[in-house]
N, C-alpha and C positions, 0 to 999 in steps of 0.2 A: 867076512866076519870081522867084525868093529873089534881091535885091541883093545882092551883094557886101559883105561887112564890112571897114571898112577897120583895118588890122592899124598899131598903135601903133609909131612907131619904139622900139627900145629904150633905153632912158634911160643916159647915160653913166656909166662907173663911177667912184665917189669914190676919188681916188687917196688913198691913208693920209698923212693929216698929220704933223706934226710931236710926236703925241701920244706915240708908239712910241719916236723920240728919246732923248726928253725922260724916260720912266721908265726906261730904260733908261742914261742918264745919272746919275739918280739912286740906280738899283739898285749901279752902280759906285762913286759917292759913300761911300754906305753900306758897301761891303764894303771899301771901303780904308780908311774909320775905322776899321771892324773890325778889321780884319787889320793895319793900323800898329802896334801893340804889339809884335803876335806876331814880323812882321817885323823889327823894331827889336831884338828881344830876341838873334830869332836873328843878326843884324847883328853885336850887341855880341857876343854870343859868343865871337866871332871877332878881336877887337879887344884890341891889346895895355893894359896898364894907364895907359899916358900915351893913348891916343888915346883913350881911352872917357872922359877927360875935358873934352878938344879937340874930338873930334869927333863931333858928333850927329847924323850922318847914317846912312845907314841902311847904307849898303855900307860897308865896312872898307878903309882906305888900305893897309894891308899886315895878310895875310890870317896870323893867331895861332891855329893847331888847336891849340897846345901848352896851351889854356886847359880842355880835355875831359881830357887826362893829367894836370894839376895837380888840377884836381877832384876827378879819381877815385882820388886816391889823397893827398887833400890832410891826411887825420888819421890817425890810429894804424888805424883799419878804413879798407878802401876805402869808396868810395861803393855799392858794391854791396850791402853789410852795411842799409843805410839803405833800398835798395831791397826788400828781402826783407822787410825787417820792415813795411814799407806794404803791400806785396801780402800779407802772411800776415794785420792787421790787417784790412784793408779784403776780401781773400776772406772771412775769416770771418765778418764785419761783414754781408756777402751775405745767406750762409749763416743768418747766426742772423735779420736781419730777415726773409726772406722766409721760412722756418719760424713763427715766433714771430706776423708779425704777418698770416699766412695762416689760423693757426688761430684766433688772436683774434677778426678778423673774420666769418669763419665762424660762429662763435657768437655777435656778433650781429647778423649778418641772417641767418640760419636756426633757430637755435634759442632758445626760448622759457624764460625764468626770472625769477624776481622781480627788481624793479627793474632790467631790463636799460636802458631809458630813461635812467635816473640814472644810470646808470656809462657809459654811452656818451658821456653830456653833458659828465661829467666830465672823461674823457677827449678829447672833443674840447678843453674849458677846458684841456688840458694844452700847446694849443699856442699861449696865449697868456703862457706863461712864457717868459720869456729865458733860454737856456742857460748863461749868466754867474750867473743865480740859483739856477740848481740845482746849479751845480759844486762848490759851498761844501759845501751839504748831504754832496753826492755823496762827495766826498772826504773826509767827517770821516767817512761812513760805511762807506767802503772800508777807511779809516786805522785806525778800531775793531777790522775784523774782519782786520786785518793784510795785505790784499793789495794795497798799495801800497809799491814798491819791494822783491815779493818774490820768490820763485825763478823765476816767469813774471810780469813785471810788465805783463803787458797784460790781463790780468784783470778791473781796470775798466774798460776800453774794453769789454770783450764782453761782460760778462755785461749790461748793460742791453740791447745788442742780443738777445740771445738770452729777453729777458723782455716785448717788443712793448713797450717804453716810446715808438718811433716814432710816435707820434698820428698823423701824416701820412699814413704806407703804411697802418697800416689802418683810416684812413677812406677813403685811395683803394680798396684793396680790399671795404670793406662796398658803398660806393658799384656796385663794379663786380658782385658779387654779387649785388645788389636787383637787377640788370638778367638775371639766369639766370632765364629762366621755371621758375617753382614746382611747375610739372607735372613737371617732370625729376622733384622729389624724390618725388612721389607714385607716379610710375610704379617709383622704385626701391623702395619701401615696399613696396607691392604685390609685389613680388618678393625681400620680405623681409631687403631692406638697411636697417642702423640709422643713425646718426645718421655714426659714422665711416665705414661702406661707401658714403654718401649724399658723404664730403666725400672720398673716397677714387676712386670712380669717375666723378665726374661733378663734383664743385665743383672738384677738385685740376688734371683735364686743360682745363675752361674755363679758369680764373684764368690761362692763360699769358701774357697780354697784363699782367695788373698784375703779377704776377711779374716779368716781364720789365721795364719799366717800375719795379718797387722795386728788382732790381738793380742796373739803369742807378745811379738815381739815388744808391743807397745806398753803390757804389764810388766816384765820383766825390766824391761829399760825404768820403769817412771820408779818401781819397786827398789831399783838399785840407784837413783836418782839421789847423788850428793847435793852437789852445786847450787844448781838453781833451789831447791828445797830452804838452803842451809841462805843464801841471799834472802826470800821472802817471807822464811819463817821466823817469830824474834820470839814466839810465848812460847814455854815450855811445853802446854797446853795441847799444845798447837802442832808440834814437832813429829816429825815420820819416823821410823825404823832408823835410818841412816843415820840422819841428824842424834838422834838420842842416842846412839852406841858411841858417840866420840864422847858423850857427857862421864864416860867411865873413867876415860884419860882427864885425868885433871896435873898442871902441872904445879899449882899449889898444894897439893894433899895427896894423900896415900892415893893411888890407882886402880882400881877395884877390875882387876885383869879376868879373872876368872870368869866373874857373874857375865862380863862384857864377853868373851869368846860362849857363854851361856846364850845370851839371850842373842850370840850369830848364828848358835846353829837354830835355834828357833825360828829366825828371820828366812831362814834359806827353806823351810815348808813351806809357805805358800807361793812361792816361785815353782817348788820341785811338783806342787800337787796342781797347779794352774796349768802348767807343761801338759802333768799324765792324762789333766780331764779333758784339753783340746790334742792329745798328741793323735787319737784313731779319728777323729774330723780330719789332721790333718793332712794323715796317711790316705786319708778317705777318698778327700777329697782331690789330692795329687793322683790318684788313680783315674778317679773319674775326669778326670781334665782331659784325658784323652784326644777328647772329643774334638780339642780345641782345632782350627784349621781345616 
């Protein structure tokens, strides 16, 4: 006759520590250093020109919307004029990078030419230039051929977009192509597609995830774009987001501080909504990458 086994009491449950707290504590830390700027900004916003120097807090003593209608119409153009010219800039800034440096790419991690090695190296060495060094060049060479300060003066903003001088997107994109298994292309070969029906059916609908991904980044970048802007631009006309918010600091004349942290937080919406309408592409598409290898 089989004993009986005697059955283990069950071991008490570890109540959860203070570890949960604790980063959770810290995760808040962190997102209020974060967000303290932004907060602050939009604070002053709000804030008349004696209190924004008084008062450094983050709520406003007596609440100034009147500093969004001074903004917006604080020069001979509205502010809208400066808005247009950013999104028509940095749209096609999109458009010419993710053309330009999809096909680049393309060619080289697919296709096969002398010294392709040496020109890709080089290329990459192009991102160990400082953009402060090539502007000098840039602009004696735009100046030459007359399209600085001419009937569409945003000319040399785009056309280097539009020629893959972005070393960045397409290394990200070669990168993300080495990862498309190579049987794709043979299978299209075999069914008698060339090199453009190989990058047209099958490299062009992959790529959505670096695509996606060079847009992001390539609006946001051109959107927040000083420099080069502030070099090529000379009409008032003419001037982006950036360039027009330093026109608030004058160091002859009163400083119209307000309307200027006014028309920043306005500036920071089509960034923040450009984000949210490719962010589930983005997600999207980093999911379905899977596949890759």
């Amino acid at each position: 006759m089989a004993t009986p086994t005697a059955v283990a009491p069950p071991s008490p449950r570890r109540r959860p520590g203070g570890r949960p707290v604790l980063r959770l504590l810290i995760l808040v830390a962190i997102v209020a250093v974060v967000l303290y700027p932004l907060i602050w900004m939009i604070g002053t916003s709000v804030k008349s020109q004696e209190e924004i120097v008084n008062n450094l807090g983050l709520l406003p003593e007596r609440f100034t919307p009147g500093n969004y209608t001074a903004g917006w119409s604080n020069f001979d153009v509205t502010f809208g004029r400066f808005f247009l010219n950013s999104a028509m800039v940095s749209l096609l800034t999109v458009v010419g990078n993710g053309l330009s440096c999809l096909l680049a790419a393309y060619a080289f991690a697919r296709l096969r030419f002398r010294l392709r090695g040496m020109w890709f190296a080089v290329m990459i060495g192009t991102l160990l230039l400082p953009q402060h060094v090539l502007i000098v060049p840039q602009y004696i060479l735009f100046r030459t051929l007359g399209l600085v300060g001419g009937d569409w003066p945003y000319l040399p903003l785009l056309i280097p977009q539009f020629l893959a001088t972005e070393a960045f997107f397409v290394f990200l994109m070669v990168q993300f192509m080495r990862g498309v298994p190579r049987e794709l292309d043979e299978a299209a070969r075999i069914d008698g597609a060339g090199p453009f029906g190989i990058f047209r059916h099958i490299i062009l609908p992959l790529s959505r995830p670096a695509l996606v991904t060079t847009a992001i980044f390539s609006f946001i970048w051109t959107w927040n774009d000083f420099f080069r802007q502030l070099v090529f631009l000379s009409q008032l006309e003419d001037y982006t987001v950036p360039v027009a918010l330093t026109l608030f600091i004058d160091s002859t004349s009163q400083s119209a501080v307000g309307p200027m942290f006014a028309m920043s937080v306005l500036s920071l919406l089509p960034v923040f909504l450009f984000f949210v309408a490719f962010q589930r592409m983005l997600v999207e598409g980093i999911n379905t990458s899977g596949i890759k290898g």
